[in-house]
C-alpha positions in Angstrom: 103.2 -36.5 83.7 100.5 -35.0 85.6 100.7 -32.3 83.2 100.0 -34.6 80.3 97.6 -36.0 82.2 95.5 -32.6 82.5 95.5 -31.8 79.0 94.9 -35.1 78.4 91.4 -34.7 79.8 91.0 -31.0 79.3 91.2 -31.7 75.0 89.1 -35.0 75.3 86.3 -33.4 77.5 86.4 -30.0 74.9 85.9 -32.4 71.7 82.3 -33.6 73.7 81.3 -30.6 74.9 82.1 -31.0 78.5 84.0 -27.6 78.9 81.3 -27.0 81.6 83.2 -29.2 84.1 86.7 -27.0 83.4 85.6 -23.8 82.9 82.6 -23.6 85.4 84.6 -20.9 87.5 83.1 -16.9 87.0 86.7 -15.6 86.3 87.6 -18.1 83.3 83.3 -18.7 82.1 84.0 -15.9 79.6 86.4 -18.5 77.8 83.1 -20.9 77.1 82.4 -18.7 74.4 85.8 -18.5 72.7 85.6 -22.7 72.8 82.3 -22.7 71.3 83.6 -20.5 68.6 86.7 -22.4 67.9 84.9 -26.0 68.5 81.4 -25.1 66.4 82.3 -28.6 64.3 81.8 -30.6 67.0 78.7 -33.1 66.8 77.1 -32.2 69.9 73.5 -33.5 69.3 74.1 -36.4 71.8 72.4 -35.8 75.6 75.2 -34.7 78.2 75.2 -38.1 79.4 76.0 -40.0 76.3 78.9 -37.8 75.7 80.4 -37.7 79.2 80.3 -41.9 79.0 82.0 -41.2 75.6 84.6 -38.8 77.1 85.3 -41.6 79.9 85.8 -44.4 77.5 88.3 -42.4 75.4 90.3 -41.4 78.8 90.5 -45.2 79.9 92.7 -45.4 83.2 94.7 -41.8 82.8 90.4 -40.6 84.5 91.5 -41.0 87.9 90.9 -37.6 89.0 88.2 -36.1 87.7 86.0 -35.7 90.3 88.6 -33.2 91.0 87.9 -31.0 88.2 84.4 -30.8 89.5 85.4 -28.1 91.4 87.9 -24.9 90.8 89.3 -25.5 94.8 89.6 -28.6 95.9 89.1 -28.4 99.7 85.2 -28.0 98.4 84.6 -31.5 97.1 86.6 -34.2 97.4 87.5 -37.0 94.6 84.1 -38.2 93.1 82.6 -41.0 91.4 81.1 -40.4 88.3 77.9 -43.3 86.7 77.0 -42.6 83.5 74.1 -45.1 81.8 75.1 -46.9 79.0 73.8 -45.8 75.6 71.0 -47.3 74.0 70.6 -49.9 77.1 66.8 -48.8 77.3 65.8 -50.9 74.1 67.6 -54.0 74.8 66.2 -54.2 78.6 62.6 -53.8 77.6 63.2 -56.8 74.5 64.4 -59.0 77.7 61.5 -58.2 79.7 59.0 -58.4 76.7 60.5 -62.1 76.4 60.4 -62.8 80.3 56.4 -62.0 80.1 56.3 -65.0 77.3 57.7 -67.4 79.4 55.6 -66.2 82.6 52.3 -66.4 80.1 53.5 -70.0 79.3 54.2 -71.0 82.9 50.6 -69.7 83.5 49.4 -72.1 81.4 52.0 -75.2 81.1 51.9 -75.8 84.4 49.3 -76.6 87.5 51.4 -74.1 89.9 51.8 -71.8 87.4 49.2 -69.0 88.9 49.5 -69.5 92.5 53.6 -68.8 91.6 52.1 -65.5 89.9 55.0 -64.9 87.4 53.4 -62.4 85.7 53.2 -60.3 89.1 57.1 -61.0 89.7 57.7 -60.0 86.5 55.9 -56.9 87.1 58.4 -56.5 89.6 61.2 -57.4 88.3 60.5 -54.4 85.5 59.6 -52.2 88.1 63.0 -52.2 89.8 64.7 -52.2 85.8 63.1 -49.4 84.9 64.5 -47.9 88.5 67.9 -48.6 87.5 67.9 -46.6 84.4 66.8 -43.6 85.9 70.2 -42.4 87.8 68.1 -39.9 89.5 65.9 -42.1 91.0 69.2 -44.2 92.2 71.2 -41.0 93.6 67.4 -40.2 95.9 67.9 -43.4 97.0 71.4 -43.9 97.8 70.5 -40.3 99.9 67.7 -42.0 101.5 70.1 -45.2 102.7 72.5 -42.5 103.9 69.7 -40.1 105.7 68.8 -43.4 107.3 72.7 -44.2 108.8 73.8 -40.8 109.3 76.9 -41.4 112.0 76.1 -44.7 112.3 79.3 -47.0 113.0 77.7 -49.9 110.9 77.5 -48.5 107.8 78.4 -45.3 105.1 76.7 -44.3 102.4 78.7 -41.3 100.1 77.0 -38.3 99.6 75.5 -37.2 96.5 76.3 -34.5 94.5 72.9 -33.1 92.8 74.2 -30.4 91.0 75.5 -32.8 88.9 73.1 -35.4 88.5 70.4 -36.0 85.8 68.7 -38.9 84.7 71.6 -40.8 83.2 74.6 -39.1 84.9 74.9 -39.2 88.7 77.9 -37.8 90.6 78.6 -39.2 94.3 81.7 -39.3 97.0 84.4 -41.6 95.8 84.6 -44.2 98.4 88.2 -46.1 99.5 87.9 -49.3 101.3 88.5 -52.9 100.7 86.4 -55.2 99.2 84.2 -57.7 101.1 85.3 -60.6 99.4 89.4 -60.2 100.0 89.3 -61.3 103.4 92.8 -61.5 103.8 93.3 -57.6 103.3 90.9 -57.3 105.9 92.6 -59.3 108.2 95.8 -57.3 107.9 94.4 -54.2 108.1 92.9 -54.7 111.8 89.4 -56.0 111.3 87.3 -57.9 113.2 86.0 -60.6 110.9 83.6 -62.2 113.3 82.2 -59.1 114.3 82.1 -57.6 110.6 79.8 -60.3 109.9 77.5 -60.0 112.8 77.5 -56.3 112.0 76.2 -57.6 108.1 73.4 -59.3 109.5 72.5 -56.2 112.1 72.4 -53.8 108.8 70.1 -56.2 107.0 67.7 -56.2 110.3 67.7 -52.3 110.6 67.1 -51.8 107.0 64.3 -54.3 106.3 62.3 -53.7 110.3 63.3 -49.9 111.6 63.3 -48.4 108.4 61.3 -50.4 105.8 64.0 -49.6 103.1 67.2 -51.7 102.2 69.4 -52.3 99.9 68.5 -54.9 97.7 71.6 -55.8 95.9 74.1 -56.9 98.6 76.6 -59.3 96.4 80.2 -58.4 97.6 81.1 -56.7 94.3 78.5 -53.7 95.6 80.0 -53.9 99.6 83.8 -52.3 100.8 84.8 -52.8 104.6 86.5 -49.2 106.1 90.3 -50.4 106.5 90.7 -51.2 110.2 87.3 -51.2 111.2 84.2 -52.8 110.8 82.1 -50.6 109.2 80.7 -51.3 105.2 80.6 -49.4 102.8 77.7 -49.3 100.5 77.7 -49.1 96.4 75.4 -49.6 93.6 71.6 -48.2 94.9 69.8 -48.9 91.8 67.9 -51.9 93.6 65.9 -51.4 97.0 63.6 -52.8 98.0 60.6 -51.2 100.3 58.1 -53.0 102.8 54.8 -51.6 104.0 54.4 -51.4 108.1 51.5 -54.5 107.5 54.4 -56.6 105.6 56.9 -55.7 108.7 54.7 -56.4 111.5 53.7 -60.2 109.4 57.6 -60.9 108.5 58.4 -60.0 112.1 55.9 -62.4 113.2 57.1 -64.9 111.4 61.0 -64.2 112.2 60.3 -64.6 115.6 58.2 -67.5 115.6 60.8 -69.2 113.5 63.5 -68.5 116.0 61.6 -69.7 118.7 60.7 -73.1 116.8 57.0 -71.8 117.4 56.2 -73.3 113.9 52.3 -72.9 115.5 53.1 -69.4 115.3 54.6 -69.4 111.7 51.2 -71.0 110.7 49.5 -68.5 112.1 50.9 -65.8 111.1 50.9 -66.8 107.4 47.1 -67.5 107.9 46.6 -63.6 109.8 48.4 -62.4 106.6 46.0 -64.0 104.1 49.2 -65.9 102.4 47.4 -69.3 102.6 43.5 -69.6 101.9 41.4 -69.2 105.5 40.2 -73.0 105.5 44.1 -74.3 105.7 44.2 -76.8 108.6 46.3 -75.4 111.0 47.9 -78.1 112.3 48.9 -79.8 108.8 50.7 -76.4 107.8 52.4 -76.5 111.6 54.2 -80.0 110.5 55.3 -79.0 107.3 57.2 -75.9 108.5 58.6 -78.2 111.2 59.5 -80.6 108.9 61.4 -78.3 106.6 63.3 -75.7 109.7 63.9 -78.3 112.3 66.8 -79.6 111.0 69.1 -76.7 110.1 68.6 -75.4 114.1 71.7 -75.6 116.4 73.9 -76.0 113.3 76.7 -73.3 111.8 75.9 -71.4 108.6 78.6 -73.3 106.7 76.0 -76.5 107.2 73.1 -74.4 105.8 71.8 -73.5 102.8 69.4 -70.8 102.8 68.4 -71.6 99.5 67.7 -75.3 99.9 65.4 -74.4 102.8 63.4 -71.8 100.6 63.2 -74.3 97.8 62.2 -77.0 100.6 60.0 -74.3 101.8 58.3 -73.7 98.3 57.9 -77.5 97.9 56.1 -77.7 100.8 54.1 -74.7 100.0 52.7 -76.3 96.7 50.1 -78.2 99.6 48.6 -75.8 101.2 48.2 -73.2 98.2 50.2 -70.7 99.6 50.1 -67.6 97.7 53.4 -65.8 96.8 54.2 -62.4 97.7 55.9 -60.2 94.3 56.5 -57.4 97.3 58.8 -59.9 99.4 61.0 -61.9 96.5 63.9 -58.7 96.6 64.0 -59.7 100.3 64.0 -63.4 99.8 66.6 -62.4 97.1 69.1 -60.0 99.5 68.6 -63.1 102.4 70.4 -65.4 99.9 72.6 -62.9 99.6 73.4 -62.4 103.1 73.9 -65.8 103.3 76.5 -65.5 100.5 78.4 -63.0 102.8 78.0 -64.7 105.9 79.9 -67.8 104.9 82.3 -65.9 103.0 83.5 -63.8 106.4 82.3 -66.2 109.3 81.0 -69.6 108.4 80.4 -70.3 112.1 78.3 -67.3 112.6 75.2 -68.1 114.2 72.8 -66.5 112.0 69.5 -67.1 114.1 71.2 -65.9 117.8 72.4 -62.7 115.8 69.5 -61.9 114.4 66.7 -63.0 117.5 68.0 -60.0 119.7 67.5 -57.3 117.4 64.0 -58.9 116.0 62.8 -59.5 120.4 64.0 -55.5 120.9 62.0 -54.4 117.2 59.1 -56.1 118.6 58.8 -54.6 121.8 59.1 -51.5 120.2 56.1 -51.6 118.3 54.1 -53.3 121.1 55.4 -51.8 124.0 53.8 -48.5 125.9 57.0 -46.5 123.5 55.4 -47.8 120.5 51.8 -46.5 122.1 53.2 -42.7 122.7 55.2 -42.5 119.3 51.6 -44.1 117.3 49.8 -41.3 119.4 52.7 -38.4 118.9 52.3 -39.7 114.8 47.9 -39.9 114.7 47.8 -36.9 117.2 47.7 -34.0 113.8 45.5 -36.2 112.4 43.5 -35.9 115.2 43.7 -32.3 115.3 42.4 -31.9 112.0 39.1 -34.3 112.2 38.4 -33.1 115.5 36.5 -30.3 114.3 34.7 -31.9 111.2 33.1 -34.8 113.5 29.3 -32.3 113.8 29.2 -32.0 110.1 30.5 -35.2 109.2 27.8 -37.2 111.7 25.3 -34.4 110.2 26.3 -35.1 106.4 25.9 -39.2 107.4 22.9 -38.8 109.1 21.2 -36.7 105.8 22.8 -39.8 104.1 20.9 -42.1 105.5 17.6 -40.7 105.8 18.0 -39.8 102.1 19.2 -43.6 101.0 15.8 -44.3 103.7 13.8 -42.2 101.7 15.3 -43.7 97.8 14.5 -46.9 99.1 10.8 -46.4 100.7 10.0 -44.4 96.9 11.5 -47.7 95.2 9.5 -49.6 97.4 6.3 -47.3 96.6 7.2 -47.8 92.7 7.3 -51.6 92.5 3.9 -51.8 94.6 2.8 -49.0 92.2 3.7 -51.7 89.0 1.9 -54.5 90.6 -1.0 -52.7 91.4 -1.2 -51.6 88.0 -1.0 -54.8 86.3 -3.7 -55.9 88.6 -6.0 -53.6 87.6 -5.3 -54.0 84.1 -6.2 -57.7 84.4 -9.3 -56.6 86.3 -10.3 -54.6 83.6 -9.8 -56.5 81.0 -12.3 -59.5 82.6 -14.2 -56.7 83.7 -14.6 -56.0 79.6 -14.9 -59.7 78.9 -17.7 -60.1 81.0 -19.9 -56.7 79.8 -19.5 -57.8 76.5 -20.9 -61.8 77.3 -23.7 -59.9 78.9 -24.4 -57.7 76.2 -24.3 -60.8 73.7 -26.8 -63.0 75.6 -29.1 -60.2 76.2 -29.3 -59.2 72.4 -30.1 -62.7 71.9 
């Protein structure tokens, strides 16, 4: 059978023109040729990556091993996976998109929230992160990123990416063996610790969105495994992430924290700091409405709340006070559903907010703390270096600035006194002119 099996694969990837893959190895690489010769019917105008999707499709199940065939030994690289974009996907995305940007247009102007709910920007974003996913190549740099950012961490693995193999709409990675999220009976009987797997969840959202600024934004558990017998996840599918900037970190912390604490005063703050309500919002109106809406779902499990009703609740209340959506924070409003999602799957009585306050109190002293001042000084300290020494010529440059915008506008000065003092004497001289010529008349008379 496993016979079969090979020359299975070895005739179906010479008819698309994969004979790369078998006969990569120096010894046999003379043989390439002889294929090409024998082969020269076949229709090889299609890119790479069409044809090895083709070659997949026509294998069906008997392709379980052909990350093996990636390499002539196999203690080199181990079984891989291989993604290949679908054909002629491009076209049909962008018509969906073009169609999405009617319907935000017509929100714009159908309705009295419509710009403060800036579809158009969401939109925006929401093509950004498309076009992302059909570029493989930008999804295997960040699936390496994720990884680079959990080397040997126990929480979570990331497979490693092949980039030999890789273009645009092929892209090669480590086959990964676990069990899924969502069959939490497997789990069970394999040794895991459910209630701590899903503590662990939240603490890898945390680290991705504060310490590192970069998470994965497509956490449904059809993209998660769980390492048999353990409690570390395994992570698939990296064609959404979402980024935040060190500003949007330090606000979102902010208002974590405040949130946790029941500090709604804070909340209101901290969305006024961040500019997402307009600066003459009464402080104390915006204090009660956040009360209103988060009091309730304190001191209760997550099987009791729904995330989503208190964003919508959240949104409602929103409406008042003008508040201005963020397109940089709905991935992360969209992977906190998610989360949720998970959470009640594994642990509904996981207590989401004494999870999550710990590592939120520790991130926060981090970047506040006398650490936080020596690693801001270790990172500003080249910078330093480098300015140091322009400081005379740039205070010399500024100070030649000045005198010379001084000097532009004393001469602009000069010029406009220069106009008016000519259309005086122009007036002058024309009654000057008057009057001679009165003179002259009554004297001839």
């Amino acid at each position: 059978m496993k016979l079969l099996r090979l020359l299975r694969i070895l005739s179906v990837g010479l008819r698309f023109g994969l004979e790369e893959f078998f006969l990569g190895h120096e010894r046999v690489r003379p043989l390439r040729w002889l294929v090409q010769a024998l082969l020269f019917w076949r229709p090889l105008n299609q890119p790479r990556g069409m044809r090895l999707r083709l070659a997949l499709e026509a294998l069906g199940p008997i392709f379980v091993k052909f990350g093996q065939m990636l390499s002539t030994r196999r203690d080199l690289i181990p079984a891989v996976a291989v993604k290949v974009l679908r054909p002629g996907i491009a076209p049909v995305i962008a018509h969906d998109v073009s169609l999405l940007y009617a319907a935000a247009g017509l929100v714009e102007k159908l309705f009295a929230d419509g710009k403060r709910l800036r579809p158009r920007e969401v939109i925006d974003e929401f093509e950004k992160h498309l076009g992302d996913e059909l570029d493989l190549m930008r999804e295997a740099a960040n699936c390496s990123q994720l990884r680079r950012n959990f080397k040997d961490s126990p929480l979570l693995m990331v497979p490693e990416v092949y980039w030999d193999y890789c273009a645009h709409d092929v892209m090669v990675m480590d086959r990964m063996d676990g069990i899924p999220v969502s069959q939490i009976e497997r789990l069970r009987e394999s040794g895991t610790d459910i209630p701590a797997l899903a503590a662990r969840g939240v603490e890898i959202f945390f680290t991705q969105v504060f310490r590192d600024g970069f998470f994965h934004a497509d956490m449904h558990p059809g993209n998660i495994l769980v390492r048999a017998g353990s409690e570390q996840y395994i992570a698939l599918d990296f064609g959404i992430m979402g980024t935040l900037t060190e500003v949007d970190k330090q606000y979102l912390a902010r208002n974590f924290l405040a949130f946790f604490r029941r500090d709604y005063k804070g909340v209101a703050l901290a969305h006024l700091e961040s500019g997402w309500v307009p600066p003459d919002t009464r402080m104390d109106e915006l204090e009660a409405a956040v009360r209103a809406v988060c009091e309730p779902v304190f001191d209760r499990p997550l099987k009791d709340i729904s995330f989503g009703r208190v964003l919508l609740q959240l949104f409602q209340a929103s409406r008042r006070f003008n508040v201005v959506i963020q397109p940089q924070l709905v991935l992360l409003q969209k992977t906190l559903l998610n989360i949720e999602g998970l959470g009640r799957q594994l642990d509904p009585e996981l207590d989401l907010w004494k999870t999550a306050k710990p590592f939120l109190e520790r991130w926060m002293n981090e970047q506040m703390g006398w650490r936080a001042l020596v690693n801001n000084l270790n990172t500003e300290a080249p910078k330093w270096a480098a300015l140091l020494p322009q400081l005379p010529r740039l205070a010399h440059q500024s100070l030649n600035g000045n005198r010379l915008a001084q000097l532009e506008t004393g001469l602009t000065l000069i010029l406009q006194q220069q106009h008016v003092l000519n259309r005086w004497l122009g007036v002058i001289a024309g009654l000057l002119a008057t009057l001679t010529t009165a003179a002259v008349y009554f004297i001839l008379r």
